[in-house]
C-alpha positions, 0 to 999 in steps of 0.5 A, spaced: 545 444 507 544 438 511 537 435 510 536 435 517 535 443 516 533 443 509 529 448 509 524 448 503 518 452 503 516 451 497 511 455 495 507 451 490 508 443 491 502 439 494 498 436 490 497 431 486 490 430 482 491 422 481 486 418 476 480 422 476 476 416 475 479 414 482 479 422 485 471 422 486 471 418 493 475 425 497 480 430 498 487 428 502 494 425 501 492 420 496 491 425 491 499 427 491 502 421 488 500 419 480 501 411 480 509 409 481 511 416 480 515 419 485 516 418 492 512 419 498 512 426 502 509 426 509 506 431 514 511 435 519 505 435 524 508 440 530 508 447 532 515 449 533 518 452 529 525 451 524 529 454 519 525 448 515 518 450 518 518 457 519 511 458 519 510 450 522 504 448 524 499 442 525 497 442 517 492 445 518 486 444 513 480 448 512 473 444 509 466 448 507 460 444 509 453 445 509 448 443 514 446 435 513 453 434 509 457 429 513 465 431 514 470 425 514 476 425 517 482 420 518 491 419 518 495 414 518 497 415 526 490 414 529 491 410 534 497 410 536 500 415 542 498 422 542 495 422 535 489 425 534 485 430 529 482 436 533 477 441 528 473 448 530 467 449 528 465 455 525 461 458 532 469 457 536 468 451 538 472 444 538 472 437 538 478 433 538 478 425 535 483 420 538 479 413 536 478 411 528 480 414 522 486 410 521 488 409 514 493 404 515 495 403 507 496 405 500 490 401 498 486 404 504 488 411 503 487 409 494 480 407 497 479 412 501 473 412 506 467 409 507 461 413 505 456 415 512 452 407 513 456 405 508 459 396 510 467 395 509 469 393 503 473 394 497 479 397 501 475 403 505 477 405 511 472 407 517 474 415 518 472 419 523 465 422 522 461 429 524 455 431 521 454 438 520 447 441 524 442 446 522 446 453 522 453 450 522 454 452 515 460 455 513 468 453 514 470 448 519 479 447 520 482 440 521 489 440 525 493 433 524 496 432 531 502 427 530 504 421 535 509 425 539 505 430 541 503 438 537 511 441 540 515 435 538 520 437 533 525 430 531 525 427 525 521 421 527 518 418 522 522 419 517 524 413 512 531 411 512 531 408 505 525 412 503 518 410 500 515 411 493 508 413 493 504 407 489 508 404 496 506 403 503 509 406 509 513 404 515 509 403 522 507 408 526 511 409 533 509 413 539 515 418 538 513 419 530 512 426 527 511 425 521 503 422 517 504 418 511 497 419 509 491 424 511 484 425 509 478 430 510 472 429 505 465 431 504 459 426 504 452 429 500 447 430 505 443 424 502 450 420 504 450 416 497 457 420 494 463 425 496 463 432 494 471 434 491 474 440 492 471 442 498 478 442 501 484 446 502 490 449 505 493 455 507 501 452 509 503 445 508 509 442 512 513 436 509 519 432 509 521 427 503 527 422 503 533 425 501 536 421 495 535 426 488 535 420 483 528 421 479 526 415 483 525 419 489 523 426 488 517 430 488 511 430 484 506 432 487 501 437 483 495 441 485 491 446 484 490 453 486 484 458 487 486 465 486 482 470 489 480 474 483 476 466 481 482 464 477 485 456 477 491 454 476 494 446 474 501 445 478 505 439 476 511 440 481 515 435 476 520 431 480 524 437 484 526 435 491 526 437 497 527 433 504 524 438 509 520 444 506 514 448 507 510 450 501 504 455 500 503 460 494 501 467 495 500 474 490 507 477 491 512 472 492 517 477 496 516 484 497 521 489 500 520 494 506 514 498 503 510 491 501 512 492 494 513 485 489 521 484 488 519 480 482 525 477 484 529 469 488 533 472 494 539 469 496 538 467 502 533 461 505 533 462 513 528 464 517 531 471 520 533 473 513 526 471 510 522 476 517 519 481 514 520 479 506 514 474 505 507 474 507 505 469 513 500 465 510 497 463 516 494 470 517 489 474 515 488 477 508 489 484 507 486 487 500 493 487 498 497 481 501 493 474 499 495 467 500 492 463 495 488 456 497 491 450 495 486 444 493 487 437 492 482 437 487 478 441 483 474 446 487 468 445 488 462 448 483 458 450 489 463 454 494 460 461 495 465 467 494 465 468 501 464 464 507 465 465 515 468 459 520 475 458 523 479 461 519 484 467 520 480 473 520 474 469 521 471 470 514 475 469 508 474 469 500 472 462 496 470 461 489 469 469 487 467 470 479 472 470 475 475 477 473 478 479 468 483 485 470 480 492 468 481 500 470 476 504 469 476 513 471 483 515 469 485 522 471 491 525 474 491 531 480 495 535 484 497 534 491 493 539 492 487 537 489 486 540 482 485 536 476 491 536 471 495 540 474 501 540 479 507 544 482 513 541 483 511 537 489 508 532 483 500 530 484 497 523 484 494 519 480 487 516 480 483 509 478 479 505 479 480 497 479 475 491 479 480 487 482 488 487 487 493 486 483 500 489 480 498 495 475 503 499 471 503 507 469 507 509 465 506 518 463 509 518 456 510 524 453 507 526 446 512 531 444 518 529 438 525 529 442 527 536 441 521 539 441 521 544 449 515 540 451 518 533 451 519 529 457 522 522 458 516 516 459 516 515 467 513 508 469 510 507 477 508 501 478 505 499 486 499 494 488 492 496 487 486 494 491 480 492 489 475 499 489 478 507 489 486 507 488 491 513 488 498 513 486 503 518 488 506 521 483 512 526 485 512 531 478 519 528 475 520 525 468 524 518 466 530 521 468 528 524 474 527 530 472 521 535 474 517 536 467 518 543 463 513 549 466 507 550 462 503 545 458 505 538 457 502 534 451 502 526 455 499 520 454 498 516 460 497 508 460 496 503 465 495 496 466 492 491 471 495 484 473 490 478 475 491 472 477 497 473 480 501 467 484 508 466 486 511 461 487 518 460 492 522 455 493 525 456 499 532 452 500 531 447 495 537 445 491 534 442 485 528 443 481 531 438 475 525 439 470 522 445 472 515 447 475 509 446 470 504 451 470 497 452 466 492 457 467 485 453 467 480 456 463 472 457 467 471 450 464 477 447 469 480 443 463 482 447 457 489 450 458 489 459 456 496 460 458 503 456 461 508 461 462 512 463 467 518 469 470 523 468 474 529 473 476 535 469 480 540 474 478 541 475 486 543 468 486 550 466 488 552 460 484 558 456 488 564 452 485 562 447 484 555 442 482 550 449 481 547 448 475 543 455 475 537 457 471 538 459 465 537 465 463 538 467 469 533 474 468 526 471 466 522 477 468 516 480 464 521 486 464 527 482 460 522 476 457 514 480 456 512 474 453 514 469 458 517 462 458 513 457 457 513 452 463 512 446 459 519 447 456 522 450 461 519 451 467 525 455 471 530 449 470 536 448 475 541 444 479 540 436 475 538 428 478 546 427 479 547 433 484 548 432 491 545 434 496 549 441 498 552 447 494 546 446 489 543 452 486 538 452 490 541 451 497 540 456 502 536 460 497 529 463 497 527 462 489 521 465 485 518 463 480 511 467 478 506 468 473 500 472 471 496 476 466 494 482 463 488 487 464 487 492 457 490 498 457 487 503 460 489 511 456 488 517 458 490 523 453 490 529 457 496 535 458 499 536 464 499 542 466 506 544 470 506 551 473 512 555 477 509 562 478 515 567 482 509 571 487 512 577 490 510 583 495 515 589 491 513 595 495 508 597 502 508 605 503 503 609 507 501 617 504 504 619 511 509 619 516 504 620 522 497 620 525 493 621 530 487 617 532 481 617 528 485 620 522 485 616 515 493 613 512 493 610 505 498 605 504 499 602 497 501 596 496 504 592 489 504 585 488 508 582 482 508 575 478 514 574 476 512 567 472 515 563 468 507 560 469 500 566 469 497 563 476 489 564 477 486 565 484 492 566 489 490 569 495 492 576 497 492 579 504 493 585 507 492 586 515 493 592 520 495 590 528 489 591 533 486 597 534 486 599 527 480 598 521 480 598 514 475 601 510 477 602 504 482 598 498 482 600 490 483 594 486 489 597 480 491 593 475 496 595 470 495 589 464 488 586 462 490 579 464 490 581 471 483 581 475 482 580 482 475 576 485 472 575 492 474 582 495 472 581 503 474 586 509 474 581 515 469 581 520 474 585 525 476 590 519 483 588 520 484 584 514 483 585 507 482 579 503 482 577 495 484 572 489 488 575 484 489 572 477 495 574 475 499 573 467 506 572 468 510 579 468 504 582 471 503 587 476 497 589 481 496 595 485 492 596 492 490 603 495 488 600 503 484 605 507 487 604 514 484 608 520 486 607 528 481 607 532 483 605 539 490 604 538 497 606 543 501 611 541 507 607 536 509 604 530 505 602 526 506 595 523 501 593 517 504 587 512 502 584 506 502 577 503 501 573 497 500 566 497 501 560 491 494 557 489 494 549 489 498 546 485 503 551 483 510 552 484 513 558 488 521 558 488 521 561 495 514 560 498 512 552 497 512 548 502 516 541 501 510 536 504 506 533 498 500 532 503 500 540 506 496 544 501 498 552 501 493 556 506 498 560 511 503 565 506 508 564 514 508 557 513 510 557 506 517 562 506 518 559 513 518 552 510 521 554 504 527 549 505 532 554 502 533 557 509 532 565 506 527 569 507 521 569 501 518 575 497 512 574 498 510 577 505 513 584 506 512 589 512 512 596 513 514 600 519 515 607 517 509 610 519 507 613 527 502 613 531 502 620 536 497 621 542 496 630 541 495 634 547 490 641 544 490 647 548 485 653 547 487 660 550 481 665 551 480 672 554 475 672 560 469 676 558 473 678 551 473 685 552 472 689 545 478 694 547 482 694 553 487 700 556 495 700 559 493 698 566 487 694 565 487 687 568 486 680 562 485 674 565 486 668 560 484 661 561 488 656 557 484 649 557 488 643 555 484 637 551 486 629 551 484 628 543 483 620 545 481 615 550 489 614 552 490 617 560 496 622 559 500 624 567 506 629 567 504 634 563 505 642 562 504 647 560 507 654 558 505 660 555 509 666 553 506 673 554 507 679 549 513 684 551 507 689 552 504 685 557 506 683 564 505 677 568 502 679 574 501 671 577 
C-alpha cells in the first residue's frame, strides 16, 4: 500500500523506556526512543478518520493525580498556529492551554520539564503547569491539538528524508498535524521529584518516514498494564510502519458472537475491520477490554480503580495480580437439574476470579468400544469475572448426542490470564519480530517470552512477502509457544519494498498469554430418553344422565429406553363435570405415584408417576356431571417429560423453555406428527331424561265394567336444563275405552 494510506494499527508499538537513570524526570514521547536507534515516529493529531486511522483521535492520554500533585504538560507545536492542549478534570469540566509548554528539541524533550518553582537550567523546558485541588483526585485526559487544527487530515508534518530518534526534528508550521514530541507528567505534592508511571494511553495514532532500511524503522518499546494486574515488557524490535494507529487489547479479533478468532485476517481496511475488533476508545465490558499502555513502569501507588474523564467514567488501573482460577464446577440440564440432560444438552457452571478465555473439555472415562464411550467435546468461550454458564448443547466430539443412560466423564477446564493481543494492522514488515516478556510482581524478572500467531488466512503475493514462519503458531498447533526472543513472529526483510510485503493490506495478530490450574470434575452424566405414552382412556358406560357416577380408566406406559422419576400425569373433565375419586394401580414395583391432588374446581386430577422403563400404570377416575348440557363427553389424559429428559415425540426443541404444558411439548415436537402422549376420548354421552308416573285418582281397590278411571300422568324434568316441545301419550288397554 502507498504510504500515504498505510494503514497500520499496531496493536502493541509505543513506547520506549530509555536509560532508566534518565526516565525518573516524566512520561512522554522521549521514553520511545533508545539512544541512536531507530527513527522517530510523530503523533497524528486529528479527529478525522482514515483507513490508516480508524479510530483517529487527538492522542488522548490519561494521568491519575491526587490533590496537592502538580500535572505538567508540553508539545513540540506549542505556540505555533492553532496548537494546544485541552484536559477534562475528573468533575467534567475543562481547560485548554495554548501558551508555553514548548519542547523545542531532543535535549529539551531528554531533559524533560522544570519541576514546579524549579529555575531553567540543564535543557528543561517550561510545561504547562495545573495544580490538583482538594476533592480533584482521580483521572484527568489530555488531547494533543496540532497546528492545523483538530479535523485537519494532511500529511503535513511529515519528514521528507526522515529523522532519527536521538535527532531533532523539523520546524513547526501552521498547517503541521503532525507532534514530534509530547510530555505529561506528575509533580510530588512537595514539588521536589516526578512521579513515573502515572501516564497512559487507550490509542495512539503515528506516522514514521517510509524507508525500511533498519536505520529508520521502529523501536519503540513500552509497557502494559493488564486488568487481571499483570505487565508486560514490549520491544517492538525494528518493524515500520508509515501511518499506523496501534493499541492492545484481550482478544485481538473476534467473530460475529464476540468470540477470540486466534487468528491475522486478510484484509486491513476500515470497512472490513467494522464489527471484528474492539473500539479502544469505548468503555470496558466484563468481557472486552483494552489494555492501558505506559511509557514507564506503573506506578506503585495506582489504585485498582478510579473515576475521571474516562470511557464510562470509572475505569480499572492497578488491580492484584491474579493468578486465573475455576472454582464450583458442575453441570445441569437445560432444565435445571444437576447431572442430568435430555437431548437438548445443559449447561455447564463455574466460577472464575478473573475474565479470560477458558477451555472445557467433556471426556469420556470409558475404553473405546465399550456402550458408554463417547468422543471428548471441547467448548471454549470467554468468562467473566464471578458466576459463569456454558452452554452445552448434549453431543460428543463428533457431534453426536451421548449414549442414554449413565456416562462415566471427567470434565476439565482451564482459565487463561493475562491475555494481550497485539495486531498489525497493514504493516508490511516486522523484520526481527516483536519481543514479549511477562514481568514477574517485581517488574524486573522475566516469568515468560512466548508467543502465538496464526496467519494462515494470509494471502501471500508474488512476489517480496516473506511470510512468517510457521505460518500457524497457535496454542492449538505450538502449546508451548515460540519464544519471542528468537522468533518474535517474524515476517517481510529491511530490503523489502514498501508494497506487496507479507503484511500490507493485512490485519496480523500475535498474542500470548498464561494458564490457570485445571480445574476437574469427575461426575456421570446422566443421559435420558423415555418414550411417555397415553396407550388407552375408556369409560364403564356409554351414557349418563345427570348426577349419575361414569368410571374411565386410563393406562399410561413408559416405553424407555430411560425409567424416568416425577413425570407430571393429568387427567381433566370439561366444565360442569367433577372428579371424585381416581385408584392409582401399578403393575411392576418400580412404578409409584406421588403428589395426587384433585384441583380446586374438581376437573383436574393431577400427579408425579415414577415410572422404570417398560412400566405401566393404571388409573380408575370417578367422573360425575353436575350442571352440564346434554352431549358428548370429552375427557383427556397427559403425560409429560419431567426436566431434562428426552421424550421423542413430546420435547420441545428450545434449550431455554422447560416442560410445564403436555400441548405445547407435541405441538412443538418439530416432527409435524402428533405425539402419544395426550389422548382423548369421546365414546360416552350425556342425556337430559324425561320421568313420567301414572297414578289412578283415588286408587280404587276394585272397580266394575262400566265405571269411570281417571288417570294422572305427571311428567318430571330430572335437571336444571329447560325442555320445550315435549309430548306425551299413553296406550290404554284393549279392556279399557277412552272416553276423553
Amino acid at each position: 500500500m502507498k504510504h500515504f494510506t498505510k494503514f497500520y494499527y499496531f496493536a502493541s508499538l509505543l513506547i520506549c523506556f530509555l536509560f532508566a537513570a534518565q526516565l525518573s524526570y516524566a512520561d512522554g514521547s522521549k521514553d520511545l526512543y533508545a539512544t541512536g536507534v531507530g527513527g522517530r515516529a510523530k503523533l497524528r493529531s486529528s479527529t478525522t478518520s482514515s483507513d490508516s486511522y480508524p479510530f483517529a483521535n487527538l492522542n488522548r492520554h490519561y494521568v491519575y493525580a491526587k490533590a496537592g500533585e502538580t500535572i505538567t504538560f508540553a508539545s513540540s507545536v506549542m505556540g505555533t498556529g492553532s496548537a494546544a492542549i485541552k484536559i477534562v478534570k475528573p468533575d467534567g469540566s475543562a481547560a485548554t492551554f495554548t501558551t508555553s509548554g514548548k519542547i523545542s528539541n531532543r535535549a529539551e524533550e531528554v531533559a524533560g520539564p522544570r519541576l514546579p518553582g524549579q529555575a531553567a537550567g540543564g535543557n528543561r523546558y517550561l510545561p504547562i503547569y495545573y495544580t490538583v485541588p482538594i476533592g480533584g483526585d482521580g483521572i484527568y485526559s489530555v488531547d494533543f491539538v496540532p497546528p492545523a487544527g483538530e479535523s485537519a487530515n494532511t500529511q503535513n508534518g511529515r519528514e521528507s528524508s526522515g529523522t532519527l530518534a536521538s535527532s531533532n526534528w523539523l520546524a513547526p508550521a501552521s498547517n503541521h498535524i503532525m507532534i514530534a514530541a509530547w510530555d505529561v507528567s506528575v509533580a510530588n505534592a512537595v514539588g521536589d521529584d516526578w512521579i513515573s508511571g502515572r501516564v497512559y494511553a487507550n490509542v495512539l495514532n503515528l506516522d514514521i518516514f517510509a524507508n525500511f532500511s533498519d536505520t529508520y524503522c521502529y523501536y519503540g518499546k513500552m509497557y502494559v498494564l493488564t486488568k487481571d494486574g499483570y505487565v508486560y515488557y514490549v520491544d517492538n524490535n525494528g518493524n515500520n510502519g508509515i501511518s499506523f494507529e496501534f493499541f492492545v487489547n484481550n482478544k485481538g479479533f473476534f467473530d460475529t458472537a464476540g468470540e477470540p478468532l486466534y487468528k491475522s485476517l486478510d484484509n486491513s481496511t476500515a470497512t472490513f475491520l467494522s464489527g471484528k475488533v474492539k473500539n479502544p476508545s469505548t468503555a470496558d465490558s466484563q468481557t472486552d477490554v483494552t489494555h492501558k499502555m505506559f511509557y514507564t513502569k506503573p506506578a506503585a501507588d495506582l489504585p485498582a480503580t478510579a473515576s475521571g474523564a474516562v470511557p464510562g467514567g470509572t475505569t480499572w488501573l492497578k488491580n492484584l495480580r491474579l493468578k486465573p482460577k475455576v472454582t464450583n464446577l458442575k453441570i445441569f440440564g437445560v432444565d435445571g437439574t444437576e447431572g442430568q440432560v435430555s437431548n437438548k444438552g445443559g449447561n455447564i457452571k463455574f466460577t472464575a476470579n478473573l475474565s479470560g478465555r477458558y477451555t472445557i473439555n467433556i471426556i469420556s472415562t470409558k475404553n473405546v468400544g465399550d456402550p458408554g464411550y463417547f468422543v471428548t467435546r471441547t467448548i471454549s468461550g470467554f468468562a467473566q469475572s464471578g458466576n459463569n454458564s456454558v452452554s452445552w448443547d448434549g453431543k460428543d466430539g463428533n457431534n453426536l448426542p451421548l449414549p442414554a443412560g449413565l456416562a462415566p466423564a471427567k470434565l476439565t477446564i482451564q482459565l487463561q490470564g493475562a491475555e494481550v493481543h497485539f495486531p498489525y494492522f497493514d504493516v508490511e514488515i516486522n523484520p526481527k519480530g516483536i519481543k514479549l516478556q511477562l514481568l514477574g510482581e517485581d517488574l524486573t524478572t522475566v516469568e515468560s517470552d512466548i508467543v502465538y500467531w496464526n496467519d494462515t488466512d494470509i494471502t501471500l503475493y508474488s512476489q517480496n512477502d516473506k511470510p512468517s514462519n510457521p505460518r500457524n503458531a497457535s496454542q492449538f498447533v505450538i502449546p508451548g509457544g515460540t519464544s519471542s526472543s528468537t522468533n518474535g513472529h517474524i515476517w517481510g526483510t529491511n530490503a523489502s519494498p514498501t508494497s506487496n510485503t507479507f503484511g500490507d493490506v493485512k490485519s496480523i495478530d500475535t498474542w500470548t498469554f498464561i494458564l490457570g490450574d485445571e480445574e476437574t470434575l469427575n461426575t456421570q452424566i446422566d443421559t435420558r430418553k423415555a418414550d411417555l405414552k397415553v396407550e388407552s382412556v375408556s369409560p364403564d358406560k356409554n351414557q349418563i344422565i345427570l348426577g349419575e357416577s361414569i368410571t374411565y380408566t386410563v393406562v399410561v406406559k413408559n416405553d424407555g429406553p430411560s425409567d424416568v422419576t416425577g413425570a407430571p400425569f393429568a387427567f381433566n373433565v370439561p366444565v360442569g363435570f367433577k372428579i371424585t375419586g381416581a385408584t392409582f394401580i401399578k403393575s411392576c414395583p418400580a412404578s409409584s405415584e406421588t403428589v395426587p391432588l384433585i384441583s380446586g374446581d374438581e376437573r383436574h386430577y393431577n400427579s408425579k408417576l415414577d415410572l422404570a422403563n417398560g412400566c405401566t400404570v393404571t388409573y380408575s377416575i370417578v367422573v360425575v356431571p353436575v350442571s352440564a348440557s346434554p352431549g358428548t363427553i370429552t375427557v383427556d389424559a397427559t403425560i409429560l417429560r419431567p426436566n431434562d429428559v428426552t421424550d421423542p415425540d413430546a420435547t420441545n426443541p428450545d434449550p431455554n423453555i422447560p416442560p410445564t404444558d403436555p400441548y405445547y411439548e407435541c405441538a412443538n415436537n418439530g416432527l409435524g406428527v402428533a405425539c402419544n402422549n395426550i389422548k382423548a376420548n369421546t365414546s360416552a354421552l350425556l342425556v337430559n331424561k324425561i320421568a313420567a308416573t301414572k297414578t289412578i285418582v283415588g286408587n280404587p281397590a276394585t272397580v266394575r265394567p262400566g265405571d269411570v278411571l281417571t288417570y294422572n300422568i305427571t311428567l318430571t324434568n330430572t335437571d336444571a336444563v329447560a325442555k320445550t316441545g315435549v309430548t306425551a301419550s299413553d296406550n290404554v288397554p284393549a279392556t279399557l275405552t277412552s272416553i276423553n
